[in-house]
N, C-alpha and C positions, 0 to 999 in steps of 0.2 A: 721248621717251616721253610729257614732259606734253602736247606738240602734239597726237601720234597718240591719247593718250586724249582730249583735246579733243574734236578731231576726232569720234573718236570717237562720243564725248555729246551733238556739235551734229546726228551724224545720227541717231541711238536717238531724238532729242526730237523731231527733225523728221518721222521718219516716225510716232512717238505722236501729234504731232498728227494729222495728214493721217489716220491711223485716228478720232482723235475728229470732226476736219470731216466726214467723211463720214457721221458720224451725227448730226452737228447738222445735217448738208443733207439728212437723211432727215426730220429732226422736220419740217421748212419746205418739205417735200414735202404734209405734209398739214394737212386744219383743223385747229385756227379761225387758228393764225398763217401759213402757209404758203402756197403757189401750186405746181401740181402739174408745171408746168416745169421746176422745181426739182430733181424727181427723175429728169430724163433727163441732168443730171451729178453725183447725189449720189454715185456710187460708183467717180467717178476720184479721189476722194483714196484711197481704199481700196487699190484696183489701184495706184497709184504705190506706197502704205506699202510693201506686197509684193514688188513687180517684185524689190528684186534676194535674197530669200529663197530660203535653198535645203531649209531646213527645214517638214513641215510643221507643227510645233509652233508656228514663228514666222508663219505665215499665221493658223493658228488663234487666237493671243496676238492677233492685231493684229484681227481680224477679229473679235474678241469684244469688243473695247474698240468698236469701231462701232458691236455690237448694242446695246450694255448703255448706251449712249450714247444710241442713236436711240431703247430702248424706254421708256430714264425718261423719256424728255421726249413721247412718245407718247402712257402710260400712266400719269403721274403724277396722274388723275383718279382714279384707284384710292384713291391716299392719302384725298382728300377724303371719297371717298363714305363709307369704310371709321372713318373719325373722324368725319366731322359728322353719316353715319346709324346707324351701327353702333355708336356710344357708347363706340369703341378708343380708346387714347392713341394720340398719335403714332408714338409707336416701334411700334406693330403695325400701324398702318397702313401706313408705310412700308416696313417687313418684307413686309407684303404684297404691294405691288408691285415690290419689288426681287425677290422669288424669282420670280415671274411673267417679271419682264425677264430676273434671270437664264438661265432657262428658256428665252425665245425670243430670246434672245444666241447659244444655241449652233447656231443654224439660219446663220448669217448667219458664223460661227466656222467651221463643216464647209465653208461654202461658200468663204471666202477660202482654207483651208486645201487645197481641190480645185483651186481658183485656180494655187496653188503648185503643187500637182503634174503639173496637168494641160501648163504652162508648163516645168516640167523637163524633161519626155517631149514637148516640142517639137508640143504639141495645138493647134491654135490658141485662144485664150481666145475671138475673135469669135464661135466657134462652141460652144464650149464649156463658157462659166459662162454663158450664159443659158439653155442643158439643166437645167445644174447649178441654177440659182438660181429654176427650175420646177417639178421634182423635188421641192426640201426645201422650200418655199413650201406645193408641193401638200401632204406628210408632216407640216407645223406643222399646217396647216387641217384632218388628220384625226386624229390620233394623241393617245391619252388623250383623247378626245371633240372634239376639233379647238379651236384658235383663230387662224382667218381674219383677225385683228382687224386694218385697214388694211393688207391684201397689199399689194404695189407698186403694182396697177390701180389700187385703188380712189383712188388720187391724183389720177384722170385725170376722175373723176368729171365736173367741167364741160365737159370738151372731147367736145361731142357727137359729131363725124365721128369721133374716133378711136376713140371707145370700141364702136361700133355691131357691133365684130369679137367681141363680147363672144359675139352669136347663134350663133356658130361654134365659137369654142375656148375660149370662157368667160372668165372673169378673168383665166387664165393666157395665153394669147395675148398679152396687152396687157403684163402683165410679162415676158415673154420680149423682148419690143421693147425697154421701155427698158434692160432690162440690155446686151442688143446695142448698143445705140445707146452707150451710157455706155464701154461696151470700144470700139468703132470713134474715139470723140472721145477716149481716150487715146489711143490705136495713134497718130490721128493730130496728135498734140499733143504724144509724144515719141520718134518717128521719124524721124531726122532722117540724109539728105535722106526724104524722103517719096518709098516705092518701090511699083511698079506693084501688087503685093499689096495695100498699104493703100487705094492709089487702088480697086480693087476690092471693098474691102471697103465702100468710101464709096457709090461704084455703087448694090452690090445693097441695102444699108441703106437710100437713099435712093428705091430702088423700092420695096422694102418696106413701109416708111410710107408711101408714093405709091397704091402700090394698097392699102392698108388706109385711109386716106382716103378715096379714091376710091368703094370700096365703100362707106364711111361716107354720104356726101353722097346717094350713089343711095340710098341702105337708108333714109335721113330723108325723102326723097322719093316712094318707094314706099310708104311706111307714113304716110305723110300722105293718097296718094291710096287707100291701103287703108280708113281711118278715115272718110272721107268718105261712105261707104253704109255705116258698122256701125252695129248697134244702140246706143242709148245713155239713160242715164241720168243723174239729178241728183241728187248726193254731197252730203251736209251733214258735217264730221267737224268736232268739239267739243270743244274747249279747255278743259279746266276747270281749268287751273293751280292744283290743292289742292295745298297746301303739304305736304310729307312728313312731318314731322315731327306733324299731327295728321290724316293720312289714317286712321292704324287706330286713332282716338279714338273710342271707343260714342258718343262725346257730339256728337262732329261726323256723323256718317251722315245724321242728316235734313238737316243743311246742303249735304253735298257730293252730296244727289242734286236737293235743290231747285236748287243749281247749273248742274249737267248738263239738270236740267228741262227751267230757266228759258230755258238757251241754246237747247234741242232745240225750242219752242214761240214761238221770235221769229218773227216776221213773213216774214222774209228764208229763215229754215231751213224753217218748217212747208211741207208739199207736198214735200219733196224724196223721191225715192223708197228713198234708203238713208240712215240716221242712223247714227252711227260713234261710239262713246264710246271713249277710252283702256284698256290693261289695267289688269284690277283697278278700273275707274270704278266699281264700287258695293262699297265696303267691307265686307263681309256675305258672307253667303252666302245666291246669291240662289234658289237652288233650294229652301229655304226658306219656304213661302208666310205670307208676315207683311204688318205694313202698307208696311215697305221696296219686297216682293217687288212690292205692289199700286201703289204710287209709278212704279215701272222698267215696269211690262205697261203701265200709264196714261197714260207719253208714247207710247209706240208706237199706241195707241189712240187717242188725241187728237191727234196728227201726221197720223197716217193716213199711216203709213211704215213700213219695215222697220226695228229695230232691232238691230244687232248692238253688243257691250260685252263688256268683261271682268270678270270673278266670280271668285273665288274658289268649288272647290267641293271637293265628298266623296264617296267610294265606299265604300261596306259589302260586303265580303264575307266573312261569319258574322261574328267577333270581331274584324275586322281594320278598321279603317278607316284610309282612303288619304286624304292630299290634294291636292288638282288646284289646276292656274292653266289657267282655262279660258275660255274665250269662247262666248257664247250668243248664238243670231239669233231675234228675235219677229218674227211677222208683223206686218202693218195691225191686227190682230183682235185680237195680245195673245197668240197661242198660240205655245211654243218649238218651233220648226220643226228648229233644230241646236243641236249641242254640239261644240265641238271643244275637245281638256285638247292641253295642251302637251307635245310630244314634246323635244323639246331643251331639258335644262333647265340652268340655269344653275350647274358647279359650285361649289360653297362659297361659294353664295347660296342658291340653291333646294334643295341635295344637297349631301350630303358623300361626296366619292369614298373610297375604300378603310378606312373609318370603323370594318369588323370585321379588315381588314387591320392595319391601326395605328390602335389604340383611342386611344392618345392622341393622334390628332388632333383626336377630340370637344373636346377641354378648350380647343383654339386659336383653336374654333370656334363658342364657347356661343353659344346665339342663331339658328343658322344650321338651317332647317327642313329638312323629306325629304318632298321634294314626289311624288309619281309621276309616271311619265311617261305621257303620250298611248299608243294605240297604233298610230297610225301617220296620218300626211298624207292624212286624209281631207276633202275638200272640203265645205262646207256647201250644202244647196240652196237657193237663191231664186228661185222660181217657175221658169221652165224654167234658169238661172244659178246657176254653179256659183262659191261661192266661198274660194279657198285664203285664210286666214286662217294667218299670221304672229305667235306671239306674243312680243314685247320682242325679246330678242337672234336668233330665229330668222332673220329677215331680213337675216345677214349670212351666213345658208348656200346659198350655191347648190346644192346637192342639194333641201334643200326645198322651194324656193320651185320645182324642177324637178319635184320627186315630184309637185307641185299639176298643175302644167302638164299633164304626164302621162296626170294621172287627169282631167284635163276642163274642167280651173280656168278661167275665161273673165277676172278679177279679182283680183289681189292683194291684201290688207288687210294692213299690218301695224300692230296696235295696243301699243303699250308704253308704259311706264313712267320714261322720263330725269329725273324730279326726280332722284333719285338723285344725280346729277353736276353738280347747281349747273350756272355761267354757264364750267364748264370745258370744253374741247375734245371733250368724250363726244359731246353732243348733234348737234354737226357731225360728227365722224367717223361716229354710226351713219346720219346720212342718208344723207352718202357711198358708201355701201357700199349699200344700202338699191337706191341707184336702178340695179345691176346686174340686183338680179333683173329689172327694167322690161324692160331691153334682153337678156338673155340667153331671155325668154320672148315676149316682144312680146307685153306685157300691161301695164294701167295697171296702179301701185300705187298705193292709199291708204292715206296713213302717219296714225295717231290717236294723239297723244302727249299725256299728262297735262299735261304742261307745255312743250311742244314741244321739236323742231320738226317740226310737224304738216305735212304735204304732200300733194298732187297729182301724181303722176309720172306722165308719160306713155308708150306703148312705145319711143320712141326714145331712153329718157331723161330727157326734160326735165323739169325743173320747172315745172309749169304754174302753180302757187302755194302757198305757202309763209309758214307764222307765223312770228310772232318768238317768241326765248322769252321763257317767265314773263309770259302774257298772255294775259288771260279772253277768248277769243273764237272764232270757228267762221270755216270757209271750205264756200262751199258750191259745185261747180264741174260740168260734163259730164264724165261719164268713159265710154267708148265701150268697150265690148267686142269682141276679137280672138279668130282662130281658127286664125291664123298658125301652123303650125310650125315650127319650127327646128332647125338641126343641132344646135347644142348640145342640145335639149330629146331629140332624136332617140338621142345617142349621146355624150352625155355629157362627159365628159374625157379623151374619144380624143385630144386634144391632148398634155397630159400623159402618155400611156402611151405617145406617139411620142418626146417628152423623154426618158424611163426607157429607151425603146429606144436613145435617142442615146448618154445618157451610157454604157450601158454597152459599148458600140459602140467610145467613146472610151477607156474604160479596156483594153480587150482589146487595141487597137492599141497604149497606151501603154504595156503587158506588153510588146510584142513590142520595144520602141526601147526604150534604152539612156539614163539621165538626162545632162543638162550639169552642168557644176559652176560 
């Protein structure tokens, strides 16, 4: 008996681990420590923990220890921001981001847990949980106002041929592959001998990614020689790395706009045809007309350039007034051509969700503002150019950055805010993510970040160039306007609605079969 409980113990610990590996090979999946290879075998420790489960309790126990694994070491910038700008102790900071991990633990829970059942009723997993792991990826990114925050894709960020499938099936494409990929390199790692089925499975996998490559490398080539006759323009976007902690000081405002000026009026920037300041770059409110106001119309005046920047702003209706995070565009001339207020706001930063729902959430949350929202992804105009403006975390929503598309958008901007998250993994992960909308619109973005990392993306992707952070300085680059359509732009996350038709396709057959034990 003490053998067999041994025994026992040696295996309960060894597949706890192989649940926790699989979420440390999720964290090294993404920036700033990781390389995105990584996550085309993060989720065979997973699948092994599992294999010989016949409950789905014990899918989902194991499968929750991955998430809750993979999202604190993801998400563990939350702590920081939440103590070093929010004035929290630690213990709330961290409360913070554990309920959040807890939260997007039980995505990655339901899914080992399908895992199990779907493998009882003799489904095949190769086809199976990357339905499955599509499905609830898609349901995290929308439910309770969505959070997309490093889906599977967006790991693949550097590898430009692969990612190019983006223009079709969106982000979700790309992780349906590595999930496939991760089940096929178990299959074939503990099947043993290795039977014409798996061989099979290796096949069509490795055609797969062969034509999703393959279309990658044409679609960088096509859209090279599409850019070669577009119209184009010269971008200056401007670093002002003000420090957080005395951004909304009255007493710093005339410094941090002589900052932004000083850079917007160098030698190298003046002449460019669009100047780009970060969200919120003039601390005020600048609709307002003061000596501030007259500071911010005077670079755009004396650049002899277009101005767009982030403001804080206000709405009166009768005795009500609202507050906006908004973004403004001056002409050459000094006069406000657009206004765009931000539609996605950021909850229990900008908003507090269910606040008359459960009142005592106000007390966990002193401090924490009620922003309004936009109403709706309206493009800004610039002379005959249309431009979607992005603001902070919007740029990890592909609906967004599609609704621009849509309506005419020739331009991406996204301007934000990353002091916030210090020299932690933030700043990398939201460029990451950042440079899908590029490729899912085939449209350059320009990214304008307070304290970077401030970018140039091109429609394929690329990084054309890029700051470092925590560093006073401007990139000023060509950025060409596109008019490309696209499937995804066309018709959405018809990808995803084919997934939901699978799994459920899956589950009906697996009604009719009879489990193993």
């Amino acid at each position: 008996m003490m053998k067999q409980a041994g025994v026992k113990f040696k295996i309960d610990y060894l597949v706890l681990f192989s649940s926790i590996l699989s979420g440390i090979l999720l964290i090294l999946s993404f920036p700033k420590f990781g390389a995105g290879f990584v996550a085309w075998i993060a989720l065979i420790p997973l699948i092994y923990a599992i294999k010989d489960s016949r409950r789905l309790s014990e899918g989902f126990f194991l499968g929750f220890i991955a998430g809750i694994t993979c999202h604190i070491g993801v998400l563990y910038w939350i702590t920081y921001a939440v103590v070093h700008y929010g004035n929290l102790p630690y213990y709330a900071g961290i409360s913070a981001m554990m309920l959040l991990a807890l939260y997007l633990s039980l995505y990655i829970a339901i899914f080992a847990s399908g895992c199990v059942y779907f493998r009882t009723k003799r489904i095949p997993l190769v086809f199976a949980a990357p339905v499955l792991w599509t499905c609830l990826e898609y349901a995290k990114s929308h439910l309770f106002t969505g959070f997309p925050w490093e889906n599977l894709a967006y790991s693949q960020y550097l590898y430009s041929p692969l990612i190019q499938i983006a223009d079709i099936t969106g982000i979700y494409g790309i992780s349906f592959m590595i999930v496939m990929v991760n089940i096929m390199i178990y299959n074939l790692l503990v099947t043993k001998p290795v039977n014409k089925m798996i061989i099979k499975e290796v096949i069509v996998g490795c055609f797969i990614i062969l034509i999703t490559c393959t279309y990658g490398f044409v679609k960088i080539i096509y859209m090279g020689n599409s850019m070669k006759h577009a119209d184009s323009i010269d971008v200056a976007v401007i670093q002002g790395s003000i420090d957080q902690n005395i951004k909304w000081n009255p007493q710093f405002q005339k410094e941090t706009i002589d900052i932004y000026k000083n850079l917007s009026l160098m030698k190298d920037v003046s002449g460019s045809s669009l100047i780009i300041w970060p969200e919120t770059a003039t601390p005020f409110f600048f609709q307002d007309v003061d000596n501030l106001h007259r500071e911010v119309v005077d670079v755009a005046k004396s650049s002899k350039s277009w101005l767009l920047f982030g403001s804080p702003s206000y709405a009166k209706n009768g005795d009500t007034l609202s507050f906006l995070n908004s973004a403004f565009l001056l002409s050459p001339d000094g006069r406000i051509t657009g206004q765009y207020d931000k539609v996605h706001l950021v909850p229990y930063g900008e908003y507090v969700p269910l606040r008359r729902m459960f009142p005592f959430i106000s007390k966990l949350v002193v401090g924490v503002g009620d922003f309004a929202s936009g109403t709706g992804f309206f493009p800004i105009y610039m002379d005959h150019h249309r431009l979607g403006v992005l603001i902070c975390y919007e740029g990890i929503f592909p609906e967004a950055a599609r609704s621009y598309k849509k309506a005419g958008a020739d331009l991406l901007v996204n301007i934000t805010n990353d002091a916030w998250y210090g020299t932690t993994s933030a700043p990398y992960q939201h460029l990451s993510m950042t440079i899908f909308r590029a490729v899912e619109n085939r449209l350059y973005v320009v990214r304008a970040a307070n304290t970077g990392i401030s970018a140039v993306i091109d429609p394929t992707g690329k990084i054309v160039s890029r700051t470092k952070l925590f560093e006073r300085t401007f990139l000023r680059e060509t950025v060409k306007f596109t008019n490309d359509k696209t499937l995804y732009m066309l018709y959405g996350d018809t990808f995803v609605y084919v997934c939901l038709l699978s799994v459920i396709v899956c589950i009906l057959i697996s009604m009719r079969r009879k489990g193993y034990a």
